[in-house]
C-alpha positions in Angstrom: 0.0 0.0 0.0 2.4 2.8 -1.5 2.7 5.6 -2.7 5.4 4.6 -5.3 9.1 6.0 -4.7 9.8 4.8 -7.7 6.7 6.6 -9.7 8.1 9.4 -7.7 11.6 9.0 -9.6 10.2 9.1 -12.7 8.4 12.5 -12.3 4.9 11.2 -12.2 4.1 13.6 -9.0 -0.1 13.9 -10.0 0.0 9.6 -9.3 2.5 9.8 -6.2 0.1 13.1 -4.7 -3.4 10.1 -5.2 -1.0 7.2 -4.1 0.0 8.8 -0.9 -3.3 10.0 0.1 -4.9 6.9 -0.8 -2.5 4.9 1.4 -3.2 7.7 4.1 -6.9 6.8 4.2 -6.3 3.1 4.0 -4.5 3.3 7.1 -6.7 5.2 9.1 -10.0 2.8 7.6 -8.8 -0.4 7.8 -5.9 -0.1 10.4 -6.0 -4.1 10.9 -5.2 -4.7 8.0 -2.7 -2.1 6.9 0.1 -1.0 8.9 3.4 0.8 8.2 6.5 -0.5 7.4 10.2 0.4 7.8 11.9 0.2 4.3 15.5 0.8 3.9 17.8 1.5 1.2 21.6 0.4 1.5 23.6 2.9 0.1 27.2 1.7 -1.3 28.1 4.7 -3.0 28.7 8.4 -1.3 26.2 10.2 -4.0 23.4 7.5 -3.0 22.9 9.5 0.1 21.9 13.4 -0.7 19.9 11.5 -4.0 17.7 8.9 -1.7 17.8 11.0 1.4 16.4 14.2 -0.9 14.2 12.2 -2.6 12.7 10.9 0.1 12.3 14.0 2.1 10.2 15.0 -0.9 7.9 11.6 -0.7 7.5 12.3 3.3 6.1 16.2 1.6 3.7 15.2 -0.6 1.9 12.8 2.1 1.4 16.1 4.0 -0.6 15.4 7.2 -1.3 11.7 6.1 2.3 10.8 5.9 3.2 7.6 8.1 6.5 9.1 9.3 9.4 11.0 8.5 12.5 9.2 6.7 16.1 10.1 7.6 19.7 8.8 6.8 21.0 6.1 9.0 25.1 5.4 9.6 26.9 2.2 8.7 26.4 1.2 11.9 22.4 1.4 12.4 22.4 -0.1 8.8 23.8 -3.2 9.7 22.0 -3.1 12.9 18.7 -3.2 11.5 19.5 -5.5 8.8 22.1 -7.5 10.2 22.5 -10.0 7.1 22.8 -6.8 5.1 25.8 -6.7 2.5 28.4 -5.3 4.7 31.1 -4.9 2.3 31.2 -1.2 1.0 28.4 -0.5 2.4 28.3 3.3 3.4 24.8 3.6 5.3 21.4 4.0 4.6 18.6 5.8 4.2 15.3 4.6 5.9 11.5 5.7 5.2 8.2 4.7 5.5 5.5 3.1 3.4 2.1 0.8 4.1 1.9 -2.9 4.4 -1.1 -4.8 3.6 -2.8 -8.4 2.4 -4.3 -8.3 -0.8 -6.5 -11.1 -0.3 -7.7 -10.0 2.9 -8.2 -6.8 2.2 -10.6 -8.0 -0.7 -12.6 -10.1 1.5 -13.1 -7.4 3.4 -13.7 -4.5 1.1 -16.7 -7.6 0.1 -18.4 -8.2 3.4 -18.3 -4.0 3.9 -20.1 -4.1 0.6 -22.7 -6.5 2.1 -23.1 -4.7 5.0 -24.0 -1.8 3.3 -26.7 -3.4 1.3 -24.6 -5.3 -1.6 -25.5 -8.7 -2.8 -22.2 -10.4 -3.3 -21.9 -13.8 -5.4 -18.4 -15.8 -5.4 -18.0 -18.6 -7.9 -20.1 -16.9 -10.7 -18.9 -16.6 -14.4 -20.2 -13.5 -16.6 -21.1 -15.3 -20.0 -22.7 -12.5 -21.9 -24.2 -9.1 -21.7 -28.1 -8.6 -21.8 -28.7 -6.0 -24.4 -32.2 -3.6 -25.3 -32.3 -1.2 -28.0 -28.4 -1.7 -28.6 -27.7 -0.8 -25.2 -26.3 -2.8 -21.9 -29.3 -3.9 -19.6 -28.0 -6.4 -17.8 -25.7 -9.8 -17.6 -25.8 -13.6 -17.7 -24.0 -15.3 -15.8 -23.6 -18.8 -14.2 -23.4 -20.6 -10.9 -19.8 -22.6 -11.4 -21.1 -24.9 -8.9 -24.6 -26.0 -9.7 -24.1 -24.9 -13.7 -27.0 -23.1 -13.4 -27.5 -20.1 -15.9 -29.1 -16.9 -14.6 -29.8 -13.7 -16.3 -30.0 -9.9 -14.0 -31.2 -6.6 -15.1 -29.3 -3.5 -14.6 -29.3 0.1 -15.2 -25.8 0.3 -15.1 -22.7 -2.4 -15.5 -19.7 -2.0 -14.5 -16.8 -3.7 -15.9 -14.3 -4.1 -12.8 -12.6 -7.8 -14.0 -8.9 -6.3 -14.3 -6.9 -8.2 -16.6 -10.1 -9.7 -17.7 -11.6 -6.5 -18.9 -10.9 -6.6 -22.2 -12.6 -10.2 -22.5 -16.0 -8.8 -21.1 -15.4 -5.4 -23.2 -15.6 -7.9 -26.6 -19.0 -9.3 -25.3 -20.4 -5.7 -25.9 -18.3 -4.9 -29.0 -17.0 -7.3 -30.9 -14.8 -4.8 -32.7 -13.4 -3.2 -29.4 -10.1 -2.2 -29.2 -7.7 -3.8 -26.8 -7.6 -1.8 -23.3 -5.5 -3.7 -21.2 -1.6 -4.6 -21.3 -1.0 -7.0 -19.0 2.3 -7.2 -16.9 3.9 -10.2 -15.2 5.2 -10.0 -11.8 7.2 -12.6 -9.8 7.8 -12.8 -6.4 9.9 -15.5 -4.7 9.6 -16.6 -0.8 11.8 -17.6 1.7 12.6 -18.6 5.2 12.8 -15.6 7.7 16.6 -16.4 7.9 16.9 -13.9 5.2 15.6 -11.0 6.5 16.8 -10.9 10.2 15.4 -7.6 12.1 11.7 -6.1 11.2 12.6 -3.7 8.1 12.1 -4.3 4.7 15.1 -3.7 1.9 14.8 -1.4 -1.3 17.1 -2.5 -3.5 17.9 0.6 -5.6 19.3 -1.2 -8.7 18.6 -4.1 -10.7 19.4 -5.3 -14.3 16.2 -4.0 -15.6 16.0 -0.6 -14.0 13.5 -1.6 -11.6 13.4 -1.6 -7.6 13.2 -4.9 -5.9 11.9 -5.2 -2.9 12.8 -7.9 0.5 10.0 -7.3 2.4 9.1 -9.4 6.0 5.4 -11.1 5.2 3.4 -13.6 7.7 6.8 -14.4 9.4 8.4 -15.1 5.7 10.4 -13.4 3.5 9.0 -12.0 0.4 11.4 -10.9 -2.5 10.1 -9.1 -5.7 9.1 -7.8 -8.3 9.2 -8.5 -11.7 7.6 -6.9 -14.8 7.3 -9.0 -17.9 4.9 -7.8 -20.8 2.6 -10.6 -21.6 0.4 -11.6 -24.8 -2.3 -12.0 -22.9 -4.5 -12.6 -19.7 -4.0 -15.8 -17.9 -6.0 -16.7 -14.4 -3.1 -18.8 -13.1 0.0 -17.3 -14.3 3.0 -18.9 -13.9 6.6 -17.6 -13.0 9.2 -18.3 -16.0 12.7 -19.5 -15.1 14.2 -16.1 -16.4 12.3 -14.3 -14.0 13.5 -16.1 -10.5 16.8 -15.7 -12.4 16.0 -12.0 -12.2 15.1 -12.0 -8.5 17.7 -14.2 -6.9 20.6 -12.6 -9.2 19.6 -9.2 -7.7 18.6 -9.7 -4.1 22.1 -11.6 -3.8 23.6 -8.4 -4.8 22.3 -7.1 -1.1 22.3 -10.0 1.3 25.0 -11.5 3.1 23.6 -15.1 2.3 22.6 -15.7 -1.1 19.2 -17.2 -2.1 19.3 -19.9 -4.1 16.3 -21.8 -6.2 16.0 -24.5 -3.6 15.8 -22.1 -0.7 12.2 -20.8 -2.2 9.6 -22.3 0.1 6.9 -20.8 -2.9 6.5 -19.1 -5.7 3.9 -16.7 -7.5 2.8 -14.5 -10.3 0.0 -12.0 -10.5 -0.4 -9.5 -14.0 -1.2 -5.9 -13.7 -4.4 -4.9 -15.4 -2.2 -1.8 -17.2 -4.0 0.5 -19.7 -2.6 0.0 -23.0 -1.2 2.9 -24.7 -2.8 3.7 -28.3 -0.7 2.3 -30.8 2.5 1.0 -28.8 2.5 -2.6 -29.1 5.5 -3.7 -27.7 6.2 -0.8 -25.2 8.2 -2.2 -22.2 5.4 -2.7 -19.0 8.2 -0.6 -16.3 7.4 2.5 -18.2 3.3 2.4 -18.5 1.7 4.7 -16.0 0.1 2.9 -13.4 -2.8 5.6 -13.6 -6.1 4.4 -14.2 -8.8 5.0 -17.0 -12.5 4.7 -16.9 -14.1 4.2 -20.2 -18.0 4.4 -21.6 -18.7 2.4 -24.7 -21.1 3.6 -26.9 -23.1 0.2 -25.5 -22.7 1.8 -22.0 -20.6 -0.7 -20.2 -18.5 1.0 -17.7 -15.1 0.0 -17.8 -12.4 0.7 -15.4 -8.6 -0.1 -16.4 -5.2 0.4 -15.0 -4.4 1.7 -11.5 -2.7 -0.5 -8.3 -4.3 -1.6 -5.0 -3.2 1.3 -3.2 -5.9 3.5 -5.2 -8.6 1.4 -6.0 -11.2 3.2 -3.6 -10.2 6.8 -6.0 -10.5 4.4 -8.8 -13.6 3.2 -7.3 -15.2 6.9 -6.4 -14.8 8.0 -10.3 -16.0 4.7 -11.9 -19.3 4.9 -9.6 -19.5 9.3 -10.5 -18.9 8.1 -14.5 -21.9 4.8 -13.6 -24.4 7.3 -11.3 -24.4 9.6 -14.5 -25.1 6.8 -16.9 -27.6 5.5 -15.5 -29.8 8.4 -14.4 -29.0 7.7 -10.8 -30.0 10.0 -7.5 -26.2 12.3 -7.5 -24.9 11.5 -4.1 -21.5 12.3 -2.5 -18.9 9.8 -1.8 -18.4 8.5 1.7 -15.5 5.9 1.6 -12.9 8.4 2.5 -14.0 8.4 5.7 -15.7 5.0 5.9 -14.4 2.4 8.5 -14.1 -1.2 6.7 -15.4 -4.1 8.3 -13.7 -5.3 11.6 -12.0 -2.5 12.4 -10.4 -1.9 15.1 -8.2 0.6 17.0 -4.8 0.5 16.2 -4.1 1.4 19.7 -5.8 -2.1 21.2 -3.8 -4.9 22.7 -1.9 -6.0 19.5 -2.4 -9.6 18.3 -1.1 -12.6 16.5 -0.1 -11.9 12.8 -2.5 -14.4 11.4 -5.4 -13.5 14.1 -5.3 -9.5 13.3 -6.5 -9.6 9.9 -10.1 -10.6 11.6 -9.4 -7.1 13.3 -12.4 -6.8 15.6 -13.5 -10.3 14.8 -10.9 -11.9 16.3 -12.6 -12.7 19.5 -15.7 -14.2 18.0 -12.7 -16.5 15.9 -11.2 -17.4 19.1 -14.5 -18.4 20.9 -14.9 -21.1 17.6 -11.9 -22.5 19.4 -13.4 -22.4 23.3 -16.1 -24.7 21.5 -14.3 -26.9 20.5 -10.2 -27.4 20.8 -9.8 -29.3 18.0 -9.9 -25.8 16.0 -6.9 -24.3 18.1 -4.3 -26.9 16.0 -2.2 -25.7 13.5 -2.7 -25.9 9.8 0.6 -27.4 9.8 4.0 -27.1 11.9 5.1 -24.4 9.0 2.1 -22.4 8.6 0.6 -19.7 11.2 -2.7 -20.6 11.1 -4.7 -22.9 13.1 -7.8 -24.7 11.3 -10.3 -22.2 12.8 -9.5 -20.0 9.7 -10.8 -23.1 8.0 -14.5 -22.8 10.1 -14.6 -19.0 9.9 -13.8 -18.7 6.1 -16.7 -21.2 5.0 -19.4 -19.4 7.4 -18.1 -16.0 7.3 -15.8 -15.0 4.6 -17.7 -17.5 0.9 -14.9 -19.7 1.3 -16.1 -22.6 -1.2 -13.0 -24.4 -1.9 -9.5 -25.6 -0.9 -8.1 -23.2 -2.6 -10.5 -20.4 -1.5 -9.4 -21.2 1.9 -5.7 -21.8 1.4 -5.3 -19.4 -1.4 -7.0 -16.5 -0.4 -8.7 -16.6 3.0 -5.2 -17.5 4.3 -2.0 -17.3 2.4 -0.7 -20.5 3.1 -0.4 -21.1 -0.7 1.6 -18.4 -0.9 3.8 -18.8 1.9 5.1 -22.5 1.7 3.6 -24.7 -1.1 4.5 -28.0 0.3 3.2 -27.2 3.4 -0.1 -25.9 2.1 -0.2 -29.5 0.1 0.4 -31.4 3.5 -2.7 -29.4 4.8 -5.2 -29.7 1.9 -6.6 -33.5 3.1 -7.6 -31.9 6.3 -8.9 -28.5 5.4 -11.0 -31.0 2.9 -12.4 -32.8 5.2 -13.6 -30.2 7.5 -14.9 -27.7 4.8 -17.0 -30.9 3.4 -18.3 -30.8 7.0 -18.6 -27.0 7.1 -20.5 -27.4 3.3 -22.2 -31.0 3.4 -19.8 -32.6 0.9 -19.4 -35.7 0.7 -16.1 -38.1 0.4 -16.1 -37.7 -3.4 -16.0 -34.3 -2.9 -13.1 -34.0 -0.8 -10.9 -36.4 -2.6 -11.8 -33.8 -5.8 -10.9 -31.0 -3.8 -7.4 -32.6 -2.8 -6.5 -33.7 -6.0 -7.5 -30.5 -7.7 -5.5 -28.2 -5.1 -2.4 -30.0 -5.0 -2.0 -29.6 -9.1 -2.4 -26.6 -8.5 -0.4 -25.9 -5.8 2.6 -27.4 -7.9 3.0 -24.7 -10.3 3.8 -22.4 -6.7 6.7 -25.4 -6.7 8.7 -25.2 -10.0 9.3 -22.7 -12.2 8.1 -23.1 -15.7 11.2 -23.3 -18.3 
């Protein structure tokens, strides 16, 4: 959740001024799920200082009163200190600042049941097929229950075209002449054992072969070391990391740790694509240098369409794709209250601080823990190398949609993510009692295994 140092760098100050406020307001609306983090950049060369320490003075400015807290240069000695399996030779000092930490996957669960609560009618596991069309125009969508294969059709005044790399597929449903919207961008992140990363700040690496930043950021009690930025062809819902890329990452973060990574230290790894907006007529145009601002486009159909943007600004991208909707559609004009709205679970940042994987249920977390004064059987672990205990599994299928393995050890916790064998080890049990949770049978749960751990073993090797 940042405001983009290196956006900064390459004088895009109207996206770093949205960024920074945006992560602001996160911080302040979901403080259980975002928090700040120390970042620091190892300098090795005397001009690195005045450039990173002026530069970053300038990113503490533009956050004004929102800003997290002030950066400031830090000696050889408090360098080392805070990293202590930090590259020590030539190393000069540092230079340390501030940005927001957050889960994505939590946060979207979240930002879902907030929806609900405020009157939304949320569906998981339901496909868009086609648009409903009268008089040439967009009325409405069919779509289909993934579980049941049951086909339904809903009427709309409005739709809104929110699918992210997927946009341009649902854009082509309206017009089958549409122009393509989205670039999508590849990027790679690796993950390790803690080892890595002693101490609790995160490391910008300043240089890479590409031009890039990479990032060695402390995660759920890993290490997590990216990012790549690969243009791709097209969309894909289970990307897959290609063996260049992990060269990329492990080449470059060895640059800046004591103890080099190496392909059979990664415990997982993963790739997500960046919905970019395509710029008219530059096929080809490397992904690093496409702004990361966002677009929302009208087709002469009226499907809404938003493109382009990063998590850190999707409630501004969110604000003008409902002002450009609300128009549309004829809709009462009403002013926008998620700047200032609380997300669901909050809870004060100044309460008793808890577990890593307990906090994320923010105010929750006390009706998750009386699951387990129910029955103890909910208060064991996952598996020795995970965080979680199998109450996650319990409150993800009644609270949080949670309809599959996957669901649960994908994206209700991150165990996926954070150690792919061990997530494997743990699908047979988190089968078993999500069939009890959802009334499946034995069939079912031998489905479920099988299907999660092929999965699972694309987070395992890279493909060549």
């Amino acid at each position: 959740m940042h405001g983009g140092v290196r956006y900064l760098e390459q004088g895009d100050i109207p996206l770093v001024l949205e960024a920074l406020r945006e992560r602001g307001l996160m911080h302040r609306n979901a403080p259980h799920l975002v928090h700040h983090l120390s970042f620091i950049v190892p300098r090795y060369q005397w001009w690195e200082g005045p450039f990173f320490g002026i530069g970053l003075k300038v990113y503490d400015a533009l956050a004004g009163k929102l800003n997290l807290a002030p950066s400031h240069l830090l000696s050889r000695e408090e360098t080392m200190a805070r990293i202590p399996n930090i590259e020590a030779e030539h190393l000069l000092g540092g230079v340390e600042y501030f940005d927001g930490q957050f889960d994505d996957a939590r946060l979207a669960i979240t930002l879902a049941r907030t929806a609900v609560h405020h009157g939304a009618c949320a569906l998981n596991h339901s496909r868009v097929t086609g648009l409903a069309k009268t008089d040439g125009l967009v009325s409405g969508v069919h779509f289909t229950d993934v579980e049941t294969g049951t086909d339904y059709q809903v009427k709309a005044r409005v739709v809104v075209n929110a699918t992210g790399i997927f946009s341009d597929e649902i854009r082509l449903m309206d017009d089958a002449k549409a122009q393509r919207a989205v670039q999508p961008s590849q990027g790679v992140h690796l993950v390790f054992d803690r080892s890595f990363l002693q101490g609790d700040s995160a490391v910008m690496v300043p240089h890479t072969d590409d031009g890039r930043v990479l990032f060695v950021i402390p995660w759920h009690g890993k290490v997590l070391v990216g990012t790549t930025d690969t243009p791709m062809d097209h969309a894909d819902l289970e990307p897959r990391a290609m063996k260049e890329e992990i060269g990329f990452i492990l080449r470059n973060a060895a640059r800046y740790l004591a103890r080099d990574p190496e392909e059979k230290d990664i415990l997982a790894v993963f790739a997500g694509q960046r919905p970019l907006v395509r710029p008219p007529g530059k096929d080809g145009t490397a992904t690093k240098a496409i702004s990361r601002n966002h677009e929302v486009l009208v087709s002469d159909g009226g499907l809404v369409t938003i493109v382009g943007g990063k998590w850190t600004t999707y409630r501004q991208m969110a604000e003008d794709t409902l002002d450009k909707a609300i128009t549309l559609a004829g809709l009462e004009d009403r002013a926008c209250v998620t700047e200032n709205l609380q997300l669901h679970g909050w809870r004060s940042p100044n309460a008793e601080p808890l577990p890593d994987w307990l906090a994320v249920y923010g105010s929750e977390a006390a009706d998750v823990l009386a699951l387990v004064q129910e029955d103890a059987s909910l208060g064991e672990f996952l598996h020795p190398r995970l965080p979680y205990q199998m109450v996650a599994v319990v409150q993800a299928a009644r609270q949080e949609q949670a309809r599959t393995v996957e669901d649960v050890l994908s994206r209700r916790t991150r165990a996926l993510l954070l150690d792919a064998r061990a997530a494997i080890e743990s699908a047979p049990k988190v089968a078993v009692l999500l069939a009890k949770e959802l009334g499946r049978d034995k069939a079912w749960v031998e489905a479920q295994v099988a299907e999660f751990t092929e999965l699972a073993k694309g987070y395992l090797q890279p493909e060549s």
